[in-house]
PQR file with spaces between the fields and no chain letter, atoms N, CA, C, O and H, PARSE charges and radii, in Angstrom:
ATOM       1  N    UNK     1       0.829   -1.194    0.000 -0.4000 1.5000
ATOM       2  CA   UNK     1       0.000    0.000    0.000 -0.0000 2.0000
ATOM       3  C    UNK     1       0.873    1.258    0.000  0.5500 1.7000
ATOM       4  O    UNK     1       0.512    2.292   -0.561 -0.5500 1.4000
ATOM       5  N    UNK     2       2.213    1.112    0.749 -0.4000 1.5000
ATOM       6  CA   UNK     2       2.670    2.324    0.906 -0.0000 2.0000
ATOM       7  C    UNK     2       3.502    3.008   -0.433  0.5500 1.7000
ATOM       8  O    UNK     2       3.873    4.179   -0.351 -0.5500 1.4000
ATOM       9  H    UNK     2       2.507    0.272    1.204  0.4000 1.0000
ATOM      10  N    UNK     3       3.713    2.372   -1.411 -0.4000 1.5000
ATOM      11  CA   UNK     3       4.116    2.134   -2.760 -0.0000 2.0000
ATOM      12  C    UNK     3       3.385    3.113   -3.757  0.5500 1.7000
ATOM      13  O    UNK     3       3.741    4.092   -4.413 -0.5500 1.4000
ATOM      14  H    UNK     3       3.411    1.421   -1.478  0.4000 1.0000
ATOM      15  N    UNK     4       2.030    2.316   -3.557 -0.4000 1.5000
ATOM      16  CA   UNK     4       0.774    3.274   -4.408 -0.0000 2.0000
ATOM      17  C    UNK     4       0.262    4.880   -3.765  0.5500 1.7000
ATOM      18  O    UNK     4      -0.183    5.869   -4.347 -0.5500 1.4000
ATOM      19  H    UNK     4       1.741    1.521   -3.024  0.4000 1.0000
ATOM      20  N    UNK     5       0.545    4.619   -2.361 -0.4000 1.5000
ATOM      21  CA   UNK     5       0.326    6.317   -1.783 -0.0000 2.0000
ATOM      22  C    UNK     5       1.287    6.772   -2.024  0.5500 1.7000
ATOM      23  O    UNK     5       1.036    7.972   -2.135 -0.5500 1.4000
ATOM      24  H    UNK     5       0.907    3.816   -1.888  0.4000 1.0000
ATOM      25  N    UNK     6       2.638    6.567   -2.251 -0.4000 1.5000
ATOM      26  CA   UNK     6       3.414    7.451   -2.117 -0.0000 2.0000
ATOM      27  C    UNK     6       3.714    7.825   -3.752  0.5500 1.7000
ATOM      28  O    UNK     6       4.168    8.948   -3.974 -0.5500 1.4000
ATOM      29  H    UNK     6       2.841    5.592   -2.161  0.4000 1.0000
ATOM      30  N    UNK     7       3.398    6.632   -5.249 -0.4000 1.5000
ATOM      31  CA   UNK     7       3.104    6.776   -6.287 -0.0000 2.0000
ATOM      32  C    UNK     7       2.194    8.554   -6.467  0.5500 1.7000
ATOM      33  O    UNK     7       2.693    9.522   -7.040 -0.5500 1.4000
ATOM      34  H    UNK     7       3.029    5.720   -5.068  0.4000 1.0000
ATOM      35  N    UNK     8       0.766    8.519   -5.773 -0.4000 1.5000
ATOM      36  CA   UNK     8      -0.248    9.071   -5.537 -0.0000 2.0000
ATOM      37  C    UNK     8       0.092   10.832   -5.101  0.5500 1.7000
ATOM      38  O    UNK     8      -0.684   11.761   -5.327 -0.5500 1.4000
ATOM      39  H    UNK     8       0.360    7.733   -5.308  0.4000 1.0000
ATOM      40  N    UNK     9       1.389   10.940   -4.465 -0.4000 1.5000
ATOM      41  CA   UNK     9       1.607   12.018   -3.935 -0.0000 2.0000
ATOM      42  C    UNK     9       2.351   12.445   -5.308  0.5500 1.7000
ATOM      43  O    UNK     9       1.894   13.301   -6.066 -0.5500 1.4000
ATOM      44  H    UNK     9       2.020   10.186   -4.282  0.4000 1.0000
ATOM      45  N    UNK    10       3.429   11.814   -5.507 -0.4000 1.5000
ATOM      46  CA   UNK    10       4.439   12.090   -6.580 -0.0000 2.0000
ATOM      47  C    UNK    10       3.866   12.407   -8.167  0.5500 1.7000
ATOM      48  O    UNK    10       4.444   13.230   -8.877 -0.5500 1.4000
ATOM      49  H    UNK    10       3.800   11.119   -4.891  0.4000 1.0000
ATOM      50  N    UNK    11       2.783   11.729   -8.586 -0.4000 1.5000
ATOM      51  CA   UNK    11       1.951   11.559   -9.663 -0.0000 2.0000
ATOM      52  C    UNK    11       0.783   12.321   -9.575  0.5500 1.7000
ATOM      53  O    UNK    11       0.162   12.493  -10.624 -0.5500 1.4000
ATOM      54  H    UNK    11       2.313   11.061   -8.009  0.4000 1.0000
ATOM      55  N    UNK    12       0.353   12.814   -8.541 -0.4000 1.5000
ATOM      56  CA   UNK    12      -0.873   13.857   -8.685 -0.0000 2.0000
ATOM      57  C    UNK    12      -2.053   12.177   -8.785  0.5500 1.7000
ATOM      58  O    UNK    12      -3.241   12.496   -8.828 -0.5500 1.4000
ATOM      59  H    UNK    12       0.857   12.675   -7.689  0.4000 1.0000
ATOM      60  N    UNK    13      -1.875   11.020   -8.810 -0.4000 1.5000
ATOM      61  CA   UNK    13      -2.429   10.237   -8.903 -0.0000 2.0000
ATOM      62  C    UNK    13      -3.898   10.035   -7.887  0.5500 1.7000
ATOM      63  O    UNK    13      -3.809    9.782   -6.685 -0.5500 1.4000
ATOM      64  H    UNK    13      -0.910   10.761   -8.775  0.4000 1.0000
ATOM      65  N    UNK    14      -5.013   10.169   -8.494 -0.4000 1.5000
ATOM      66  CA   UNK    14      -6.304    9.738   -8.077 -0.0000 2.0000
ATOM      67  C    UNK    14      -6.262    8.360   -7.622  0.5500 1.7000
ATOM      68  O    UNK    14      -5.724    7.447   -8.250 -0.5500 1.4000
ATOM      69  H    UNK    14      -5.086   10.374   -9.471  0.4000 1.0000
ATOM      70  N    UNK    15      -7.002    8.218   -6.217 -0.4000 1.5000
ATOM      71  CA   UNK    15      -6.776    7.031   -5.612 -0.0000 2.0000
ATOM      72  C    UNK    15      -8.589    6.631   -5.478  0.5500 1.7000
ATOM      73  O    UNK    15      -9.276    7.641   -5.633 -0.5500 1.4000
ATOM      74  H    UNK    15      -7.438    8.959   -5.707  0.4000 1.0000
ATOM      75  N    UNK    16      -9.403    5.335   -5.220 -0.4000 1.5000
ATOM      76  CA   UNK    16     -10.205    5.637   -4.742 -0.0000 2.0000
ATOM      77  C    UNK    16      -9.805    4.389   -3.667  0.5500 1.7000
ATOM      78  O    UNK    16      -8.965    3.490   -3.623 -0.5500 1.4000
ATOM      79  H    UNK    16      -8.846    4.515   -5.094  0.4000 1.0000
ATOM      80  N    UNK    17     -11.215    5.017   -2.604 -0.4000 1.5000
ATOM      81  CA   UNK    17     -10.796    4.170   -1.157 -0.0000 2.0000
ATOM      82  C    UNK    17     -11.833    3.460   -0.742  0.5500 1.7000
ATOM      83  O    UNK    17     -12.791    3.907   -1.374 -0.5500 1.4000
ATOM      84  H    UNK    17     -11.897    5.747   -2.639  0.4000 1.0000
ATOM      85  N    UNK    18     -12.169    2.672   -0.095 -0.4000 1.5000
ATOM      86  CA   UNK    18     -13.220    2.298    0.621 -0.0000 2.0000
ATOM      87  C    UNK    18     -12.363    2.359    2.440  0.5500 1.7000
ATOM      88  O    UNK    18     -11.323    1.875    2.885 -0.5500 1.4000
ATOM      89  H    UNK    18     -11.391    2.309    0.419  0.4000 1.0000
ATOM      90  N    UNK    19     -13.497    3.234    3.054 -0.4000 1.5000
ATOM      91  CA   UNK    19     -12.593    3.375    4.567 -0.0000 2.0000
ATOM      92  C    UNK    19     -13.877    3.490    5.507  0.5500 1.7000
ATOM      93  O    UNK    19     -14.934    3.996    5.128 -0.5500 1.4000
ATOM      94  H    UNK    19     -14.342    3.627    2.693  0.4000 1.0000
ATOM      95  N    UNK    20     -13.682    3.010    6.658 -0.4000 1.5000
ATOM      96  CA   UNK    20     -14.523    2.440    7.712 -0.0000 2.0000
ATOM      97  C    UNK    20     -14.230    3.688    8.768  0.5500 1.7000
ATOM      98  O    UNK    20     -13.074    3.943    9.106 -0.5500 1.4000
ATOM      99  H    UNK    20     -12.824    2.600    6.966  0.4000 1.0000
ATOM     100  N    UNK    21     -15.036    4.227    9.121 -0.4000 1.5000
ATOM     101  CA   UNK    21     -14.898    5.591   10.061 -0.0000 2.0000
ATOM     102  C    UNK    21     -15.246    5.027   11.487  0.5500 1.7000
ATOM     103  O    UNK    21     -15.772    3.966   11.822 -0.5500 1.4000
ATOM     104  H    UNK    21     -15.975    4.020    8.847  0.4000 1.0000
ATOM     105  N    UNK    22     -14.766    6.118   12.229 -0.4000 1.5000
ATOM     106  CA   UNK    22     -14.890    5.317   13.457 -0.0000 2.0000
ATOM     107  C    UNK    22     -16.209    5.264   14.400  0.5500 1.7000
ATOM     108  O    UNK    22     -16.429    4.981   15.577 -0.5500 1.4000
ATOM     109  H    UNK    22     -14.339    6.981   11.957  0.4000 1.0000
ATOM     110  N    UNK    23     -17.096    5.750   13.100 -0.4000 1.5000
ATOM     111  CA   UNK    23     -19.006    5.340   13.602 -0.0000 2.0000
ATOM     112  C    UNK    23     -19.153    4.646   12.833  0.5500 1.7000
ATOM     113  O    UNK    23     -20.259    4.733   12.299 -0.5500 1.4000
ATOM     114  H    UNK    23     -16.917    5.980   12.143  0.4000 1.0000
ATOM     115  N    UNK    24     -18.171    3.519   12.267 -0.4000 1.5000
ATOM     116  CA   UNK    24     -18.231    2.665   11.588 -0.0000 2.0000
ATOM     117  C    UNK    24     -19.497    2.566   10.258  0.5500 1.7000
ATOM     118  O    UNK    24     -20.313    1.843    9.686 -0.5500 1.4000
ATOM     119  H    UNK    24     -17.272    3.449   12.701  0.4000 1.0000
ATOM     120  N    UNK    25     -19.151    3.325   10.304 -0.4000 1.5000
ATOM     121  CA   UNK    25     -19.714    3.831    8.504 -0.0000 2.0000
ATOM     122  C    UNK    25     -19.021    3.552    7.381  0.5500 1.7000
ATOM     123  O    UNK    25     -17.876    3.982    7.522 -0.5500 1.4000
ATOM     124  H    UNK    25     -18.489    3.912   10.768  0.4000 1.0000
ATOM     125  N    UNK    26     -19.207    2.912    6.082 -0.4000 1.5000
ATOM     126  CA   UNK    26     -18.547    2.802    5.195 -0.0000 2.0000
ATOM     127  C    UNK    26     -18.537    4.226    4.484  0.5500 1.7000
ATOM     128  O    UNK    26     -19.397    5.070    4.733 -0.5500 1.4000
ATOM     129  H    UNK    26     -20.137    2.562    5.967  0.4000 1.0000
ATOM     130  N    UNK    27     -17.602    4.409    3.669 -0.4000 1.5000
ATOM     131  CA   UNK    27     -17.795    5.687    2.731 -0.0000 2.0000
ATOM     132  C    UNK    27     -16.556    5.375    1.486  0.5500 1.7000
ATOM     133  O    UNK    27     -15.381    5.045    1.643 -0.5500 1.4000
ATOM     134  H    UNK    27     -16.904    3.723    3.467  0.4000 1.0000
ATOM     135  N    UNK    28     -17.074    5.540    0.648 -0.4000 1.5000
ATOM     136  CA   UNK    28     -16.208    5.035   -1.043 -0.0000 2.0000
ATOM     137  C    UNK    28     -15.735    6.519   -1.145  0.5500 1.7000
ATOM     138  O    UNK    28     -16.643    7.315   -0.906 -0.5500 1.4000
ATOM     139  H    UNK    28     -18.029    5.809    0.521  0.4000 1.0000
ATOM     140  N    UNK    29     -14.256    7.203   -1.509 -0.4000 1.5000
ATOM     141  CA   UNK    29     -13.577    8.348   -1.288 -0.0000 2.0000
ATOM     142  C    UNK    29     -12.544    8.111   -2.695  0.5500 1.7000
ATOM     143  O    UNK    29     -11.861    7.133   -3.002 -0.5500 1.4000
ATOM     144  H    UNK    29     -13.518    6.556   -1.702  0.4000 1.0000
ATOM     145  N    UNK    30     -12.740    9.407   -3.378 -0.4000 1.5000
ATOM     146  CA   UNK    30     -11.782    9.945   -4.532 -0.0000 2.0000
ATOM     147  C    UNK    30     -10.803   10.769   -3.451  0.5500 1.7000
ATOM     148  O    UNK    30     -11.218   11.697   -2.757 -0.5500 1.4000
ATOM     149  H    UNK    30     -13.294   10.200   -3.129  0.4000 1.0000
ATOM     150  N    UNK    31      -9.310   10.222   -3.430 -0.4000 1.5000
ATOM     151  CA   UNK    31      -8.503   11.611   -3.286 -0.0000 2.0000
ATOM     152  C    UNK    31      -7.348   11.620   -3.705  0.5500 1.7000
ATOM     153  O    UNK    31      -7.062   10.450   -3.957 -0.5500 1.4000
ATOM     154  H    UNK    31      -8.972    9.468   -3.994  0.4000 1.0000
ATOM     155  N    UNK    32      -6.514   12.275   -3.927 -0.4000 1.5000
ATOM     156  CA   UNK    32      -5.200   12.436   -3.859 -0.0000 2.0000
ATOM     157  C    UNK    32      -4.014   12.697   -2.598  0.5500 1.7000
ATOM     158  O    UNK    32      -3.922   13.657   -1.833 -0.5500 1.4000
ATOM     159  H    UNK    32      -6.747   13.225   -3.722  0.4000 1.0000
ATOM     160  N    UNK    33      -3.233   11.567   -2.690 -0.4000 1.5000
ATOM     161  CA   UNK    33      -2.606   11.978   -0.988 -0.0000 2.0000
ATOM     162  C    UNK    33      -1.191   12.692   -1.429  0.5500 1.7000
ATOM     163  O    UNK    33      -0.320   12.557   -2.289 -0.5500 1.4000
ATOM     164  H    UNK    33      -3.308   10.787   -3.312  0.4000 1.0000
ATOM     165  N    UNK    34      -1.577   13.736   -0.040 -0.4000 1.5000
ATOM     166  CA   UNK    34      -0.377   14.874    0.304 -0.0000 2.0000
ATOM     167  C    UNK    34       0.934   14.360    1.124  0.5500 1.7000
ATOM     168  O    UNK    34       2.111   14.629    0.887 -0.5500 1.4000
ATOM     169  H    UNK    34      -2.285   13.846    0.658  0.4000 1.0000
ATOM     170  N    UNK    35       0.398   13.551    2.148 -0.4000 1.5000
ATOM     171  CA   UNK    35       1.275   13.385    3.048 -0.0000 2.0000
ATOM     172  C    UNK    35       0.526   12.007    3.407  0.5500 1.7000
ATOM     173  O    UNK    35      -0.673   11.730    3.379 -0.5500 1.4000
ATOM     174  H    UNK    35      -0.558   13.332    2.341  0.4000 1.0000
ATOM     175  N    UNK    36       1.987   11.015    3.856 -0.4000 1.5000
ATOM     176  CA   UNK    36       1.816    9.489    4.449 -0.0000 2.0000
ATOM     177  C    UNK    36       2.882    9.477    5.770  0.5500 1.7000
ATOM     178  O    UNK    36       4.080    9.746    5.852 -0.5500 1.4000
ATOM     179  H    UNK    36       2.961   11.240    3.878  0.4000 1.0000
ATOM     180  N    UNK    37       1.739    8.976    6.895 -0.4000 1.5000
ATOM     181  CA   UNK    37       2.943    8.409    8.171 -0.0000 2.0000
ATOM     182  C    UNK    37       2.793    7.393    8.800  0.5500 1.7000
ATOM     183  O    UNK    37       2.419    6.490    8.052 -0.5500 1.4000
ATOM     184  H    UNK    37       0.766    8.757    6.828  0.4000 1.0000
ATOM     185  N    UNK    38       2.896    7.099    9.775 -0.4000 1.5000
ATOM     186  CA   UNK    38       3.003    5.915   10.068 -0.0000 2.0000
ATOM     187  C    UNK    38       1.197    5.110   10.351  0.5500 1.7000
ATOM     188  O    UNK    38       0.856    3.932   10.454 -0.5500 1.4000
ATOM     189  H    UNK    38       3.200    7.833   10.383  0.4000 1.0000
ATOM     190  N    UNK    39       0.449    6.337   10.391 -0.4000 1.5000
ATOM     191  CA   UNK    39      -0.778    6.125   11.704 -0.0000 2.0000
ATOM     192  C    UNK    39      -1.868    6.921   10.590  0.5500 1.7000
ATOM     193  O    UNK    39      -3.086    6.875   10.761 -0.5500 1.4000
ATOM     194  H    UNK    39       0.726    7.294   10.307  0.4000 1.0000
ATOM     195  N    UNK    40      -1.314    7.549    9.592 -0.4000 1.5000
ATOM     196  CA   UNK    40      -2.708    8.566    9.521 -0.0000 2.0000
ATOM     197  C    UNK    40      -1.944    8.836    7.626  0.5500 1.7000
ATOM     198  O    UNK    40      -0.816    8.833    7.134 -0.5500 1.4000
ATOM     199  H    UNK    40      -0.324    7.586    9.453  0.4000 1.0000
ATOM     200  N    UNK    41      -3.412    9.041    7.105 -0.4000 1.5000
ATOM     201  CA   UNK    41      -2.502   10.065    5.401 -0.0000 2.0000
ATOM     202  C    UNK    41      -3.350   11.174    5.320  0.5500 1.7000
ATOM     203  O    UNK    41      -4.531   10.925    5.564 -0.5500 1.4000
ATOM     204  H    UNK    41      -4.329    9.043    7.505  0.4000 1.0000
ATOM     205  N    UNK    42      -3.002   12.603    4.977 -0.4000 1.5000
ATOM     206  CA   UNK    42      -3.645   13.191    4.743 -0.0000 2.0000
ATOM     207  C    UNK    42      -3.728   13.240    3.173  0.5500 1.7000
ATOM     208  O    UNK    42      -2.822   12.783    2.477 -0.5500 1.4000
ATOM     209  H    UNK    42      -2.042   12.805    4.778  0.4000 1.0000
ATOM     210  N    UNK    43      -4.662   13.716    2.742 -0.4000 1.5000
ATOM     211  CA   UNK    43      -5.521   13.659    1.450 -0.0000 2.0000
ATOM     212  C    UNK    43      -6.287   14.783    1.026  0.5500 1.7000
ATOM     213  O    UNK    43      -6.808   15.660    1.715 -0.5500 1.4000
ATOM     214  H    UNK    43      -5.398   14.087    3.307  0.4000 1.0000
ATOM     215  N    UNK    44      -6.279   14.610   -0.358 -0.4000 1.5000
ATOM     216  CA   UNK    44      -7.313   15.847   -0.651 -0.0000 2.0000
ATOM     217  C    UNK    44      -8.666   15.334   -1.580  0.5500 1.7000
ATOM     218  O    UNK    44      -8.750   15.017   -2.767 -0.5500 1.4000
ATOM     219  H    UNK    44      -5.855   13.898   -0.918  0.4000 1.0000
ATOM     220  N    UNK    45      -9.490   15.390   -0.690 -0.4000 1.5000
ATOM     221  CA   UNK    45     -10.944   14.545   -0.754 -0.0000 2.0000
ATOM     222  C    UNK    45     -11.294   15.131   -1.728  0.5500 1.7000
ATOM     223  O    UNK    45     -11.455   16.351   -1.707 -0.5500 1.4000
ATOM     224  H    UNK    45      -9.422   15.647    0.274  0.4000 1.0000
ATOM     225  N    UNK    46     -11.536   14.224   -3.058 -0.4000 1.5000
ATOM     226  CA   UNK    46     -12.134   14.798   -4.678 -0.0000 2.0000
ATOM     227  C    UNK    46     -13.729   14.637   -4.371  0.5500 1.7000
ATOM     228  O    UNK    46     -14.553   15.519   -4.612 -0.5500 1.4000
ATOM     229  H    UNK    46     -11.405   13.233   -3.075  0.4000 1.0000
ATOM     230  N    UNK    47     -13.935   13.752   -3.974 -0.4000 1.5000
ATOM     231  CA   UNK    47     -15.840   14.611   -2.957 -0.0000 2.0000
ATOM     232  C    UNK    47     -16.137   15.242   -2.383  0.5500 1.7000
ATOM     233  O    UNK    47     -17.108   15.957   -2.630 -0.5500 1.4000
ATOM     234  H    UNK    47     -13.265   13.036   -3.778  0.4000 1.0000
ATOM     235  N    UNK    48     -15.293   15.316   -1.077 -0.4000 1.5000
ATOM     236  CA   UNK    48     -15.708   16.638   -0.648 -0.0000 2.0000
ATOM     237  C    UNK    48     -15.074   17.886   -0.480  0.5500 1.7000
ATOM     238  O    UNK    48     -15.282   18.785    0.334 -0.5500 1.4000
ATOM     239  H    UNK    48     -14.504   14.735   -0.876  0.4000 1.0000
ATOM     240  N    UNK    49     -14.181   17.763   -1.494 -0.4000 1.5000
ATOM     241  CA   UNK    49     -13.381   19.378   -2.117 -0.0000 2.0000
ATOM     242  C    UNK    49     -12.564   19.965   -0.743  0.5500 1.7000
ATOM     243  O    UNK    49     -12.543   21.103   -0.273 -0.5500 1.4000
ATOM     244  H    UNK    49     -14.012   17.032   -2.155  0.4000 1.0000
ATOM     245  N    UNK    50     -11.985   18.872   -0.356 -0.4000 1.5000
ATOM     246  CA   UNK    50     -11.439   19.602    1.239 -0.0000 2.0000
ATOM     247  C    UNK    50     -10.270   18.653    1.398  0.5500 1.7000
ATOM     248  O    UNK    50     -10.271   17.520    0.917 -0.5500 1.4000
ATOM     249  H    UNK    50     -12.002   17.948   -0.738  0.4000 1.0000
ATOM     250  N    UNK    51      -9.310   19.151    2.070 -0.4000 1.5000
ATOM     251  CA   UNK    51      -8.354   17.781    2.704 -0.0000 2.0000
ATOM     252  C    UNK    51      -9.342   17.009    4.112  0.5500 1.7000
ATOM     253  O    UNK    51     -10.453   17.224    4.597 -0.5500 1.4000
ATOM     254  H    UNK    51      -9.309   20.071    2.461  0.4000 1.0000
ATOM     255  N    UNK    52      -8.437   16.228    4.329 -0.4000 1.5000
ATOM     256  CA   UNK    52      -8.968   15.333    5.494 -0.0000 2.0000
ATOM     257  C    UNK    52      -7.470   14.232    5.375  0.5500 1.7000
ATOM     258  O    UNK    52      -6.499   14.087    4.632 -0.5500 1.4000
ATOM     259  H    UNK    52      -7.535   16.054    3.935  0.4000 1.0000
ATOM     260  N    UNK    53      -8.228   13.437    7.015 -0.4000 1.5000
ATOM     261  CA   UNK    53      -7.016   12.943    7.178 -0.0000 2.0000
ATOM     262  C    UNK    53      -7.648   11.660    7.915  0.5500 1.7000
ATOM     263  O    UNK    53      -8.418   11.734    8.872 -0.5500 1.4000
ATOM     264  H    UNK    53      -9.016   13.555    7.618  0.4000 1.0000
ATOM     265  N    UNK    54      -7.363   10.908    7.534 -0.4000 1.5000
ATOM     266  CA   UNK    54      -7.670    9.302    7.371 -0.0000 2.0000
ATOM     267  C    UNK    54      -6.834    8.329    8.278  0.5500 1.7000
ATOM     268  O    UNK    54      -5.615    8.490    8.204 -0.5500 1.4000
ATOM     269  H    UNK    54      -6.738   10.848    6.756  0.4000 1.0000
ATOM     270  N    UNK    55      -7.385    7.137    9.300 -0.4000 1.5000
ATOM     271  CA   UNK    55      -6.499    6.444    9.787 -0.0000 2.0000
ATOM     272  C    UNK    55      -5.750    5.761    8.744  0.5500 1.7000
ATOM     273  O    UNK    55      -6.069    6.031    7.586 -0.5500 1.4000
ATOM     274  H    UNK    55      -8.375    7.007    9.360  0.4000 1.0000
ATOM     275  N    UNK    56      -4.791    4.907    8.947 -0.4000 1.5000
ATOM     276  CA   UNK    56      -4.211    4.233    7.548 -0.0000 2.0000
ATOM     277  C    UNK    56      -4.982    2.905    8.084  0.5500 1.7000
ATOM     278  O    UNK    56      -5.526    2.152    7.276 -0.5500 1.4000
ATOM     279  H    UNK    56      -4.532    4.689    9.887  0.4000 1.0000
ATOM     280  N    UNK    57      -5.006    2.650    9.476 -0.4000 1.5000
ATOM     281  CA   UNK    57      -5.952    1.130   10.043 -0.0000 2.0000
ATOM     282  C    UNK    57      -7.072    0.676    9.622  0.5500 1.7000
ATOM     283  O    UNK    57      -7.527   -0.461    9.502 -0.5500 1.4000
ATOM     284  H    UNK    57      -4.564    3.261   10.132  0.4000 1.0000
ATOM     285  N    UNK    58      -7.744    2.450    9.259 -0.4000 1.5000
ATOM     286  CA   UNK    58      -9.462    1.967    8.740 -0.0000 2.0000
ATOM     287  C    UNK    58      -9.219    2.348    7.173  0.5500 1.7000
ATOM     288  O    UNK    58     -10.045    3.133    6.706 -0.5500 1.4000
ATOM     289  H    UNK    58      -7.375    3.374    9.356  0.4000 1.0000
ATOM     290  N    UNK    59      -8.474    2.016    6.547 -0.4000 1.5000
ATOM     291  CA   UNK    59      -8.309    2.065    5.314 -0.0000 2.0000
ATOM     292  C    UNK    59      -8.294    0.354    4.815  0.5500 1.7000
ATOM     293  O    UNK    59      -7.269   -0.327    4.845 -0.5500 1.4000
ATOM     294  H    UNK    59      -7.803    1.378    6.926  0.4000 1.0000
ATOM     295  N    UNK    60      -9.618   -0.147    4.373 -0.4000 1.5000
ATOM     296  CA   UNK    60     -10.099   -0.999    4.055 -0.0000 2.0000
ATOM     297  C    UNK    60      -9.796   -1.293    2.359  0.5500 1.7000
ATOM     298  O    UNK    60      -9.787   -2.494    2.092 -0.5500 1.4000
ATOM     299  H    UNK    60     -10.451    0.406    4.350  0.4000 1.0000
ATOM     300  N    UNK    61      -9.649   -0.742    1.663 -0.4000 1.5000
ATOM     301  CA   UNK    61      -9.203   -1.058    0.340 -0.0000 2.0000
ATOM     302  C    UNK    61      -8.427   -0.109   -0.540  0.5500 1.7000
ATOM     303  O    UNK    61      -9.220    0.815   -0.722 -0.5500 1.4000
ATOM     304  H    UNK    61      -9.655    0.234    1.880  0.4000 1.0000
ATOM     305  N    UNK    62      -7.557    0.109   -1.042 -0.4000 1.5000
ATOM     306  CA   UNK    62      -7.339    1.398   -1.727 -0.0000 2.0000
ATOM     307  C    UNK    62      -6.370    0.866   -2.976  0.5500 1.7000
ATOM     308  O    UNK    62      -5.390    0.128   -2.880 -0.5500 1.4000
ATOM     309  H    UNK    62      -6.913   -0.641   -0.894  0.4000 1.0000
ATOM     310  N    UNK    63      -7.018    1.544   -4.338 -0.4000 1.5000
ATOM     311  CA   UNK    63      -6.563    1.592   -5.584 -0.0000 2.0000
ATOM     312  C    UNK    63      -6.643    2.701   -6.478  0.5500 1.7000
ATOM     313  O    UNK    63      -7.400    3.641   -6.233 -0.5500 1.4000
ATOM     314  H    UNK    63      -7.814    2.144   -4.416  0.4000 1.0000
ATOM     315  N    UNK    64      -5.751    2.659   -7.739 -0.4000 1.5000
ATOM     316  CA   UNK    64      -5.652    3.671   -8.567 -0.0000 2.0000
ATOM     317  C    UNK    64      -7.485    4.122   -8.888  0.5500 1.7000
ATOM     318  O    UNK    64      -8.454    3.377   -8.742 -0.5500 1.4000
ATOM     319  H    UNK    64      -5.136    1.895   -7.938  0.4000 1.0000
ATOM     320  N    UNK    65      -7.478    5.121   -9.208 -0.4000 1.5000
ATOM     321  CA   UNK    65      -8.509    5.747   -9.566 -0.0000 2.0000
ATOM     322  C    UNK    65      -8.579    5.933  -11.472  0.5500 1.7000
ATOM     323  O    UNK    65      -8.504    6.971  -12.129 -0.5500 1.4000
ATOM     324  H    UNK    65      -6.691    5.726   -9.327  0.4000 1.0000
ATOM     325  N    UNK    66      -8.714    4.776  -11.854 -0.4000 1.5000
ATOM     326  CA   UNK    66      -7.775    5.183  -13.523 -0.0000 2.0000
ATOM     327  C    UNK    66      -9.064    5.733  -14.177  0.5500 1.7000
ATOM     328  O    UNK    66      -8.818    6.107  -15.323 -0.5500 1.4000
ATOM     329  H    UNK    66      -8.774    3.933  -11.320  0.4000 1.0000
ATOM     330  N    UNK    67     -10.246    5.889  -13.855 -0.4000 1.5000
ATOM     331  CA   UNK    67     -11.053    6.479  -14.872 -0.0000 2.0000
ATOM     332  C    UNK    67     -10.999    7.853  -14.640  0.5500 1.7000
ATOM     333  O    UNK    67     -11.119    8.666  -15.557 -0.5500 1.4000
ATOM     334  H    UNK    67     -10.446    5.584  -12.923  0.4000 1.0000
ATOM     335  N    UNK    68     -10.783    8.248  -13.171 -0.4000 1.5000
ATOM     336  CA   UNK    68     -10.554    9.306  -13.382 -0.0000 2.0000
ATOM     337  C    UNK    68      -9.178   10.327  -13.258  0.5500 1.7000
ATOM     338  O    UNK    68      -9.166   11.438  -12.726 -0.5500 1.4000
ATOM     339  H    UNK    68     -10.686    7.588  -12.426  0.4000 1.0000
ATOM     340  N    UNK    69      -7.960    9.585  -13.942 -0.4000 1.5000
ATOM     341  CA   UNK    69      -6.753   10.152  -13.982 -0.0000 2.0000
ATOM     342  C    UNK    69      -6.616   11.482  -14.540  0.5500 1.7000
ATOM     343  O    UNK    69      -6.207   12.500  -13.982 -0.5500 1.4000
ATOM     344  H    UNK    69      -7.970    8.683  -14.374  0.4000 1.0000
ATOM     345  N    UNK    70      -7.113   11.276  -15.991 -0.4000 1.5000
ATOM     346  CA   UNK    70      -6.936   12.027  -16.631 -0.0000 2.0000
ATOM     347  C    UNK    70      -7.590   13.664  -16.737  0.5500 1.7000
ATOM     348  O    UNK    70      -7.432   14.552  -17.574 -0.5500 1.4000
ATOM     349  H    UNK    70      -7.445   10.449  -16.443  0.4000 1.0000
ATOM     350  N    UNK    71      -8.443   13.578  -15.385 -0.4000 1.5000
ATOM     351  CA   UNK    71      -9.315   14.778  -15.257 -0.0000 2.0000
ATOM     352  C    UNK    71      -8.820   15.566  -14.008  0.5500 1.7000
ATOM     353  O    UNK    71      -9.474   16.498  -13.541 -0.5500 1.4000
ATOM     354  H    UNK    71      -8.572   12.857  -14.704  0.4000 1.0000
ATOM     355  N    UNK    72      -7.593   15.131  -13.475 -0.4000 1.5000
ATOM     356  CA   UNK    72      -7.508   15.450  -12.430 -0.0000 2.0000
ATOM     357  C    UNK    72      -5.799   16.184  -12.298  0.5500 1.7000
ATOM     358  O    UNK    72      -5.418   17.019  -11.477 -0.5500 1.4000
ATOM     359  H    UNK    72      -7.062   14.373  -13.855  0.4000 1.0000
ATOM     360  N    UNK    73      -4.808   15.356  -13.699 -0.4000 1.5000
ATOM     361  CA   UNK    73      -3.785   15.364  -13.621 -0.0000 2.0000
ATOM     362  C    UNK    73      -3.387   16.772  -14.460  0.5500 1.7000
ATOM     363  O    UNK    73      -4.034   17.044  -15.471 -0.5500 1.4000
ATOM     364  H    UNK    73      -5.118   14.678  -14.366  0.4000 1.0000
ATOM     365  N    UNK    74      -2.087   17.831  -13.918 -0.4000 1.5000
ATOM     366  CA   UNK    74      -2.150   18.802  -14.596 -0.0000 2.0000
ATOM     367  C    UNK    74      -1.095   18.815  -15.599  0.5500 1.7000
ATOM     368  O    UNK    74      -1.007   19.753  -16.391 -0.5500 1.4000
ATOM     369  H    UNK    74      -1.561   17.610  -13.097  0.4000 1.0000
């Protein structure tokens, strides 16, 4: 995983996520990540037009975003 986020920072690369919040809610997330550490990534949420910052624990699936690369990359 830490391969493709850090791909993601370097590439302007669209990621999408599936991540489990801690009211255990699912939520499916477009973003691009800024920063990766050990515990947490921050991101810039392509839904909700804001950064945010994500456990990396409740990060339940995460892959390239390839349909939407090309709309996002400058």
């Amino acid at each position: 995983m830490d391969g493709l986020l850090i791909r993601s920072i370097e590439e302007h690369l669209p990621l999408e996520m599936i991540y489990l919040a801690n009211n255990q809610e699912l939520s499916q997330r477009k973003l691009i990540v800024k920063e990766v550490n050990d515990d947490y990534i921050r991101a810039y949420c392509l839904s909700r037009k804001q950064m945010r910052t994500f456990k990396r624990e409740n990060i339940l699936s995460i892959m390239p975003d390839l349909q939407s690369k090309h709309r996002y990359l400058h």
